[in-house]
PAMARVO-391114 format. One record per residue (C-alpha): chain; x, y, z. Coordinates in nm, 3 decimals. Layout:
REM residues N
{cadena = A	c1 = X	c2 = Y	c3 = Z}
...
END
This chain:
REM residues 245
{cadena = A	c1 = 0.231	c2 = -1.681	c3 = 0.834}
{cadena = A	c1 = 0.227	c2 = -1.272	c3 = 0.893}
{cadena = A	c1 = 0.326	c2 = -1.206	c3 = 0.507}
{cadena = A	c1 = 0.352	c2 = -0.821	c3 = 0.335}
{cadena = A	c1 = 0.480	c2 = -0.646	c3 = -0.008}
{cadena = A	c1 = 0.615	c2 = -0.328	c3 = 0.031}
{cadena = A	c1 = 0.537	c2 = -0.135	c3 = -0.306}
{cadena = A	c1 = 0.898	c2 = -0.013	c3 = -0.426}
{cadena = A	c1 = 0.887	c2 = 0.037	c3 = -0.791}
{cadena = A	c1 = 0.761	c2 = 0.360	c3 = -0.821}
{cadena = A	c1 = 0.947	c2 = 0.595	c3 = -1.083}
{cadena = A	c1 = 0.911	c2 = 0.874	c3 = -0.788}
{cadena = A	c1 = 0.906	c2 = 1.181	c3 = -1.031}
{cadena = A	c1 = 0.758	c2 = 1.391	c3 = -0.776}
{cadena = A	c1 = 1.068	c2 = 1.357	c3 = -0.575}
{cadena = A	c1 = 1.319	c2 = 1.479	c3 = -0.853}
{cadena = A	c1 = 1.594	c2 = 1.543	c3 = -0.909}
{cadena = A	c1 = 1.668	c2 = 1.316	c3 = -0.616}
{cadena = A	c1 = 1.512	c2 = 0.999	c3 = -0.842}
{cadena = A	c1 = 1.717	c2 = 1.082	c3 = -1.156}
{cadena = A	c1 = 2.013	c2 = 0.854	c3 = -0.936}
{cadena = A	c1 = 1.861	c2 = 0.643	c3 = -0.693}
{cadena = A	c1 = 1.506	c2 = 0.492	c3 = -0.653}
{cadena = A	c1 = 1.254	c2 = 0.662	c3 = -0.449}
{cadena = A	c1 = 1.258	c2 = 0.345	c3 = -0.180}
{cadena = A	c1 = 1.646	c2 = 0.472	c3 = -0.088}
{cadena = A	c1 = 1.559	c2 = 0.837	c3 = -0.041}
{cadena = A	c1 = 1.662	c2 = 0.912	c3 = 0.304}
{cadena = A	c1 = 1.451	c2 = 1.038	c3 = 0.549}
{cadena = A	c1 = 1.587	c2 = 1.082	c3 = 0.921}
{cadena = A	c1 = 1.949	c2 = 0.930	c3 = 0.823}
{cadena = A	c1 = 1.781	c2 = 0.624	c3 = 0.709}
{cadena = A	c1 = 1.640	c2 = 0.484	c3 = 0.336}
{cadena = A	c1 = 1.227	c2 = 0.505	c3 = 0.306}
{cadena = A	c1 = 1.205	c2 = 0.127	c3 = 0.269}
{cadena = A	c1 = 1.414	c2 = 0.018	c3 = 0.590}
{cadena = A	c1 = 1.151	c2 = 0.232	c3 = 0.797}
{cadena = A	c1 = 0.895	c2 = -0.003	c3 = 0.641}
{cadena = A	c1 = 1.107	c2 = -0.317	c3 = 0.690}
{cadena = A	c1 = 1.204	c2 = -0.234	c3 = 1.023}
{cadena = A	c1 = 0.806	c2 = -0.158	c3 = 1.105}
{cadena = A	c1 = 0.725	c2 = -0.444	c3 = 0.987}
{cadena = A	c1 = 0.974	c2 = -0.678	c3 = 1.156}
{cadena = A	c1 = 0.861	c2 = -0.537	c3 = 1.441}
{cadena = A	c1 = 0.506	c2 = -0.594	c3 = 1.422}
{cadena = A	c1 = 0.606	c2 = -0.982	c3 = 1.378}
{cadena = A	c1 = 0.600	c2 = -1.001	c3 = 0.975}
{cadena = A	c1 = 0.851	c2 = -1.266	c3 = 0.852}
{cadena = A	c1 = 0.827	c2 = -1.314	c3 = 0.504}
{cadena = A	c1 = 0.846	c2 = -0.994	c3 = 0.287}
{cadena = A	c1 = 0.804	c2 = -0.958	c3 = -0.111}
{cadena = A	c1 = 0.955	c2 = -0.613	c3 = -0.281}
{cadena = A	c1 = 0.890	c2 = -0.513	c3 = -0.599}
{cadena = A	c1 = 1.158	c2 = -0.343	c3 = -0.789}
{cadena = A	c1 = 1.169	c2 = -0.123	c3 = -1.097}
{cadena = A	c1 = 1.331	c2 = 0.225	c3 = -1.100}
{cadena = A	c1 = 1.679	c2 = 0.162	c3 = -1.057}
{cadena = A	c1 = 1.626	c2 = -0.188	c3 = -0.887}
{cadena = A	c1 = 1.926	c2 = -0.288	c3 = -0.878}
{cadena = A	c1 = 2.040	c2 = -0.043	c3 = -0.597}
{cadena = A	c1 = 1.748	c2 = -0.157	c3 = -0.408}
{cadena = A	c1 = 1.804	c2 = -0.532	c3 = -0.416}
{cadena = A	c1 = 2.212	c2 = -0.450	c3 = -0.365}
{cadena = A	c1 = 2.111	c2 = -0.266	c3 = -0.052}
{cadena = A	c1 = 1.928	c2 = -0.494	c3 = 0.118}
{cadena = A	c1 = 2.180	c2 = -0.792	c3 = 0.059}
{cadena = A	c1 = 2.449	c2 = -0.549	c3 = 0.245}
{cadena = A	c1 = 2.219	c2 = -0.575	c3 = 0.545}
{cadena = A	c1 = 2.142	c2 = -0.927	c3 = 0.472}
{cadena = A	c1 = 1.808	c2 = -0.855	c3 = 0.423}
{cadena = A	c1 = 1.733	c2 = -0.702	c3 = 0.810}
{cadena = A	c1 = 1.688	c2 = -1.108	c3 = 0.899}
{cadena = A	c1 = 1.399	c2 = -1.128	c3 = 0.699}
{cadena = A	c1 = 1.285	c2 = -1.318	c3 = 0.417}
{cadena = A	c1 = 1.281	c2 = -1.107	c3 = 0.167}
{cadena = A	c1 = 1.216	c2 = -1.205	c3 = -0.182}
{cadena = A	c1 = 1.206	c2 = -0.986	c3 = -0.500}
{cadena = A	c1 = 0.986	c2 = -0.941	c3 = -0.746}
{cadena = A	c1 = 1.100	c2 = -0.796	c3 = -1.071}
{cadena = A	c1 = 0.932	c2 = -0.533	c3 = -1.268}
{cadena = A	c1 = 1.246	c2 = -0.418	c3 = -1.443}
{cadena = A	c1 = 1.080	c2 = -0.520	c3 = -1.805}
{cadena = A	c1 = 0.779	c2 = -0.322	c3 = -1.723}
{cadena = A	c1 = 0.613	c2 = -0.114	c3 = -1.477}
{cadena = A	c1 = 0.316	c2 = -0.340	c3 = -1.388}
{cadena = A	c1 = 0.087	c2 = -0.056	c3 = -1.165}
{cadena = A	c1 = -0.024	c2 = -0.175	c3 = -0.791}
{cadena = A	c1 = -0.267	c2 = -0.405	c3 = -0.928}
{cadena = A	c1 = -0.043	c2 = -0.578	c3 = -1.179}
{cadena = A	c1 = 0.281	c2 = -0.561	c3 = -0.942}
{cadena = A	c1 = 0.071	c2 = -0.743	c3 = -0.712}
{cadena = A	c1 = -0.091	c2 = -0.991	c3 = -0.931}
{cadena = A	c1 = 0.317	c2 = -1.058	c3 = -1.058}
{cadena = A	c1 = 0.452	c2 = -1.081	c3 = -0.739}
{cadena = A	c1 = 0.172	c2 = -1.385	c3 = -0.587}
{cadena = A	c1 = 0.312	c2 = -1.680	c3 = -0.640}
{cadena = A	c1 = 0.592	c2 = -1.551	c3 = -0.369}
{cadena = A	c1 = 0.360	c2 = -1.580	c3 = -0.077}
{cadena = A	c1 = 0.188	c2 = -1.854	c3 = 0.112}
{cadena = A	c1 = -0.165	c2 = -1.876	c3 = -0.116}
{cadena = A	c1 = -0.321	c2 = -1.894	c3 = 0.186}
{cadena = A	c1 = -0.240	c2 = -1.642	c3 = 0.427}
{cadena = A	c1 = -0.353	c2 = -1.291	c3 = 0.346}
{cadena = A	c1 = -0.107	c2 = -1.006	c3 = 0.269}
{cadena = A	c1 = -0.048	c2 = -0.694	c3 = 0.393}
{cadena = A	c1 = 0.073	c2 = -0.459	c3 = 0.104}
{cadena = A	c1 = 0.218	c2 = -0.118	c3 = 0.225}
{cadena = A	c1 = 0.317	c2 = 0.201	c3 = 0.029}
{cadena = A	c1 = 0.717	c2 = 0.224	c3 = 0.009}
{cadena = A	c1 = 0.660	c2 = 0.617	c3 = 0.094}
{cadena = A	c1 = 0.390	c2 = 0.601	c3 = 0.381}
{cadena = A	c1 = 0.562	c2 = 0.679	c3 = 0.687}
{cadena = A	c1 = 0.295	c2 = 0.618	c3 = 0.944}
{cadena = A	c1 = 0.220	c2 = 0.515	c3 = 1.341}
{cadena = A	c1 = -0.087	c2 = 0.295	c3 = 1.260}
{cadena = A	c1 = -0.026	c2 = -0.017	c3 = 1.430}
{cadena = A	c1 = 0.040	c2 = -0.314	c3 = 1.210}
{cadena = A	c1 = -0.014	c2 = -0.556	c3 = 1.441}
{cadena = A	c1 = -0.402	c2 = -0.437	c3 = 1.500}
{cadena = A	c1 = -0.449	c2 = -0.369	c3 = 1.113}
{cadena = A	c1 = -0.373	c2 = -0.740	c3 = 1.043}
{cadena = A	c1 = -0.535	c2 = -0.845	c3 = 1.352}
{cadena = A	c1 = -0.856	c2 = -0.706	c3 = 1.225}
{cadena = A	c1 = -0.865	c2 = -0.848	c3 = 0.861}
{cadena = A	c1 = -0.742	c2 = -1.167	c3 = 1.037}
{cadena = A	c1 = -0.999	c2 = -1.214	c3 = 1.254}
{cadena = A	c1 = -1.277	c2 = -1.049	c3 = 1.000}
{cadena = A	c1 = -1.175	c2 = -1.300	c3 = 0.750}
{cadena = A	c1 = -1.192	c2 = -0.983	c3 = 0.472}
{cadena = A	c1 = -0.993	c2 = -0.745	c3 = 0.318}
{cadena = A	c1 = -0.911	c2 = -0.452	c3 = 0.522}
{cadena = A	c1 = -0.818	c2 = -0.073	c3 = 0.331}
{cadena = A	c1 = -0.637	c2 = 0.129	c3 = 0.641}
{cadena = A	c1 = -0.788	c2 = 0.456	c3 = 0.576}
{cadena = A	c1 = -0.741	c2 = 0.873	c3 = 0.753}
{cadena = A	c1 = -0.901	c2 = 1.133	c3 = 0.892}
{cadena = A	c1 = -0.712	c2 = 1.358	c3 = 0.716}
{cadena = A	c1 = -0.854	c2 = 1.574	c3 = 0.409}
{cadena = A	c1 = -0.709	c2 = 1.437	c3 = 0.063}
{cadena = A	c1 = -0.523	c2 = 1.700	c3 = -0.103}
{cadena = A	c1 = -0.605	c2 = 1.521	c3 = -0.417}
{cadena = A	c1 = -1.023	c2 = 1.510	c3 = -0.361}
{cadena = A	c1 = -0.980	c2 = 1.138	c3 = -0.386}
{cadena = A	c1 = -1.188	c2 = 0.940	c3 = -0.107}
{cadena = A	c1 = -1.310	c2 = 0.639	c3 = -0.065}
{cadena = A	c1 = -1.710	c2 = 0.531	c3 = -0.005}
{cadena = A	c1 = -1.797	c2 = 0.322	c3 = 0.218}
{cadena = A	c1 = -2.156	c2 = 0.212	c3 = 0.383}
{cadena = A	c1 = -2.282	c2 = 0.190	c3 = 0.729}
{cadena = A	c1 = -2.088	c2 = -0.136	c3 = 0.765}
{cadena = A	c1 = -1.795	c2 = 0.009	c3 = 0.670}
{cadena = A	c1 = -1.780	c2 = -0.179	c3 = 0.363}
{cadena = A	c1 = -1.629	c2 = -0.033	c3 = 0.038}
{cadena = A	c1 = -1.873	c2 = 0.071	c3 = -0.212}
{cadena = A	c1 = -1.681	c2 = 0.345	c3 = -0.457}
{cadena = A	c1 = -1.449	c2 = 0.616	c3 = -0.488}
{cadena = A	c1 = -1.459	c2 = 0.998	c3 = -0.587}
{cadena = A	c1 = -1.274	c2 = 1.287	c3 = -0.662}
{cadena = A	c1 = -1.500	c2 = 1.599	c3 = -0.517}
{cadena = A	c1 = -1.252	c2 = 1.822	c3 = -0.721}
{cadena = A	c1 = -1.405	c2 = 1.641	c3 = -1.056}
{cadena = A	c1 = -1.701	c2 = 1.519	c3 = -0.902}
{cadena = A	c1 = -1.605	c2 = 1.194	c3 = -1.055}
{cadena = A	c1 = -1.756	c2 = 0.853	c3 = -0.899}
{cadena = A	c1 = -1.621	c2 = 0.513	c3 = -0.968}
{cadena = A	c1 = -1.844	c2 = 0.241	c3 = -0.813}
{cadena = A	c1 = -2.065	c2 = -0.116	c3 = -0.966}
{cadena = A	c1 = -2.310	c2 = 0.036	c3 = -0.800}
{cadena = A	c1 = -2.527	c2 = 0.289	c3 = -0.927}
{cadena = A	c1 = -2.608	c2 = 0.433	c3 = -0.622}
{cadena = A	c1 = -2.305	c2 = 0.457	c3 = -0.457}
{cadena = A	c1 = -2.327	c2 = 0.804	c3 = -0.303}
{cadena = A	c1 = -2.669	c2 = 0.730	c3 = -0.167}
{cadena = A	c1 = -2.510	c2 = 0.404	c3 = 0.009}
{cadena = A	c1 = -2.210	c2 = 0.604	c3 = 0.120}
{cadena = A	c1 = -2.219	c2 = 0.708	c3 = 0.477}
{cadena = A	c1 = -1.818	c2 = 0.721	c3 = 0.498}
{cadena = A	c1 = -1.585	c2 = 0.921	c3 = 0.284}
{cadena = A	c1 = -1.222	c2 = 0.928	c3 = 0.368}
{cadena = A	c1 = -0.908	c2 = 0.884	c3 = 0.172}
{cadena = A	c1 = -0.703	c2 = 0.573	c3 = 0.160}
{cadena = A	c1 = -0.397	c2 = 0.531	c3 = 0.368}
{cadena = A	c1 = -0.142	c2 = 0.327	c3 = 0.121}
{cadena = A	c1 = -0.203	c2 = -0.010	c3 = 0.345}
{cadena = A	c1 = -0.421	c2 = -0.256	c3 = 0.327}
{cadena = A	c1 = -0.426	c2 = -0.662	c3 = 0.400}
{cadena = A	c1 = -0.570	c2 = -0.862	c3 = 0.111}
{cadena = A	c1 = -0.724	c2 = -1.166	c3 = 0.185}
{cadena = A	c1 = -0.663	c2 = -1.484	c3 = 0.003}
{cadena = A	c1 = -0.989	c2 = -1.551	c3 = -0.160}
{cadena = A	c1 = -0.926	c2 = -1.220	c3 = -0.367}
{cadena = A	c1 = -0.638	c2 = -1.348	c3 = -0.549}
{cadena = A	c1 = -0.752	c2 = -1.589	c3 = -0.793}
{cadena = A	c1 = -1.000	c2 = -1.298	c3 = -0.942}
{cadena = A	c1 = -0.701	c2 = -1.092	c3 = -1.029}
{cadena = A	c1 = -0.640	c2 = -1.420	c3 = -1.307}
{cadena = A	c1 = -0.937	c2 = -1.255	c3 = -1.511}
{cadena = A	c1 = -0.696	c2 = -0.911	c3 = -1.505}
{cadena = A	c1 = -0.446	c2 = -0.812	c3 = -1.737}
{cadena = A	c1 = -0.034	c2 = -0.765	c3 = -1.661}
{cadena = A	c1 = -0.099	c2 = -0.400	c3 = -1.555}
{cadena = A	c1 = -0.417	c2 = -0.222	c3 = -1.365}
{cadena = A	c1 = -0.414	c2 = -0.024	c3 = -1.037}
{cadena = A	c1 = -0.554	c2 = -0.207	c3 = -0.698}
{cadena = A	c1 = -0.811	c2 = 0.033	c3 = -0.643}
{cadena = A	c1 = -0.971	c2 = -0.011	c3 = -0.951}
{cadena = A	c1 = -0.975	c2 = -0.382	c3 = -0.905}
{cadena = A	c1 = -1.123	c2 = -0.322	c3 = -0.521}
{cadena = A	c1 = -1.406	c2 = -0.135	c3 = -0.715}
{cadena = A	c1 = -1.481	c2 = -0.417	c3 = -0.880}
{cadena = A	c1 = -1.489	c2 = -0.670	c3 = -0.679}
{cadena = A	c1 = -1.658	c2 = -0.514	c3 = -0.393}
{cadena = A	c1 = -1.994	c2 = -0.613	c3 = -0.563}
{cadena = A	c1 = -1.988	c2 = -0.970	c3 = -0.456}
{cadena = A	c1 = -1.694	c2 = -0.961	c3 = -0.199}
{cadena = A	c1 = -1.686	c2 = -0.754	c3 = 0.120}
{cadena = A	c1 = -1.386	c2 = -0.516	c3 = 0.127}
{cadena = A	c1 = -1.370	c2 = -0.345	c3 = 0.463}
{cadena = A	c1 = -1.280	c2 = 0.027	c3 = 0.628}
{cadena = A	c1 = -0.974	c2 = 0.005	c3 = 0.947}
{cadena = A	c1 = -0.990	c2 = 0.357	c3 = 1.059}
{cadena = A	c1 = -0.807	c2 = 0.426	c3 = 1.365}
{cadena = A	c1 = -0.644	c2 = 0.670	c3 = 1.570}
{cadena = A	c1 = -0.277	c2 = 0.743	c3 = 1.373}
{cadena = A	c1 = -0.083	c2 = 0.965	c3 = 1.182}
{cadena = A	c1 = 0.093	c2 = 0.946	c3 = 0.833}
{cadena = A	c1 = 0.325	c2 = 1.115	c3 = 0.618}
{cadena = A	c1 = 0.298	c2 = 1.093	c3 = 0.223}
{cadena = A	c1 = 0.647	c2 = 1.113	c3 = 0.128}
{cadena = A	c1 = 0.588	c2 = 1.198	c3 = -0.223}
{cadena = A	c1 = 0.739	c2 = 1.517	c3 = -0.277}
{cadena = A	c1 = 1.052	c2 = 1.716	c3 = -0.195}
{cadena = A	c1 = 0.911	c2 = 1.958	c3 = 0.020}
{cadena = A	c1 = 0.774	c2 = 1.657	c3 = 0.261}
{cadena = A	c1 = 1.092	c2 = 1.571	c3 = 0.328}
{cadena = A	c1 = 1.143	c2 = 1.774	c3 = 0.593}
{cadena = A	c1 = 0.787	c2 = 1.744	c3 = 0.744}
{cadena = A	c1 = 0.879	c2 = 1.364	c3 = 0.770}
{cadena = A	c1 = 1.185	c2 = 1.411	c3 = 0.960}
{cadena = A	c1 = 0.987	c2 = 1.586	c3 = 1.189}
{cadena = A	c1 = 0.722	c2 = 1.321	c3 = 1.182}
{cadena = A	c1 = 0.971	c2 = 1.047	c3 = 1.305}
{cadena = A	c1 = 1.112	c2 = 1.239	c3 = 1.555}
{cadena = A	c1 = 0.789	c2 = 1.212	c3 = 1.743}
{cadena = A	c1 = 0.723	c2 = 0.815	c3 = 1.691}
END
């Protein structure tokens, strides 16, 4: 089964005053919400079942998609209204929704991108490993990912900070890649019972750090564009992002 969550919780403060009335999944971009581009890009690369988490004003999220009876897919909700649970947690909250043993492709609620889904998935499908979809492009926040000569994850760092996050100590040595991450990724199966040993709320990335000791957690770096709809004044570059999709 072709399974995905499409992050949608976010508070989306960098998108004010916008988010002080609707959540940042319904901000329109190109006449349409940010989370039916998703849907639709995902119904079109042949994903059926779909979980979306909801926090920020959920219930105008869940209302919308039962007024378009839920694009003919089966969409299920998970509910973060109590608490904000972080991409790790959300995740962790939101597993017993999916087949336990299919992989699952998460995506970003505000990545508008032209990667194609279909090869993304392909890839970690056929790899048998989790898959980060990572750019080209320079991270406006000095956060990159490390990864070795397989392509295989071994840390993180901000150059701004000169921070390094990694469980191993010699991660910049290892590193031959460096490249920020894209906001989708396919996690496979076997990953999901570690997250039991994690508490309610902790990001994704930090859990990726740790397991990619013992567990190989791949780089899908390809040929595509994205747009980071984070803030108000990428609004308009994302209009004119979709225009040429």
């Amino acid at each position: 089964m072709k399974q995905a969550m499409v992050f949608a919780a976010g508070l989306g403060t960098r998108l004010k005053p916008l988010t002080d009335t609707m959540p940042k999944a319904l901000v329109p971009v190109g006449g349409r919400p940010l989370i039916e581009h998703v849907l639709l890009r995902l119904k079109a690369a042949g994903f059926e079942r779909i979980v979306v988490n909801v926090h920020h004003f959920g219930q105008q999220i869940i209302d919308f998609l039962d007024a378009n009876s839920n694009f003919g897919l089966d969409i299920r909700i998970s509910d973060e209204r109590a608490e904000l649970l972080e991409t790790g947690g959300g995740i962790k909250k939101a597993y017993p929704l999916f087949d336990a043993d299919s992989p699952v492709l998460i995506h970003n609620v505000d990545i508008l991108s032209n990667l194609s889904l279909e090869a993304l998935w392909d890839e970690a499908v056929s790899q048998q490993t989790t898959t980060l979809a990572i750019s080209r492009r320079e991270s406006a926040s000095g956060r990159y990912l490390l990864f070795d000569a397989q392509q295989r994850l071994v840390g993180w760092t901000n150059t701004r900070t000169e921070e390094v996050r990694s469980p191993f100590d010699d991660a910049l040595q290892r590193a031959t890649l460096k490249a920020p991450f894209a906001g989708i990724h396919v996690i496979h199966p076997t990953l999901f019972p570690l997250m039991d040993a994690w508490p309610e709320r902790f990001s994704i990335i930090d859990f990726y750090l740790s397991a990619c000791r013992d567990h190989t957690i791949n780089a899908y770096m390809a040929d595509f564009s994205l747009i980071d709809v984070g803030k108000l004044d990428s609004l308009a570059q994302a209009e004119a992002f979709l225009e040429t999709c």
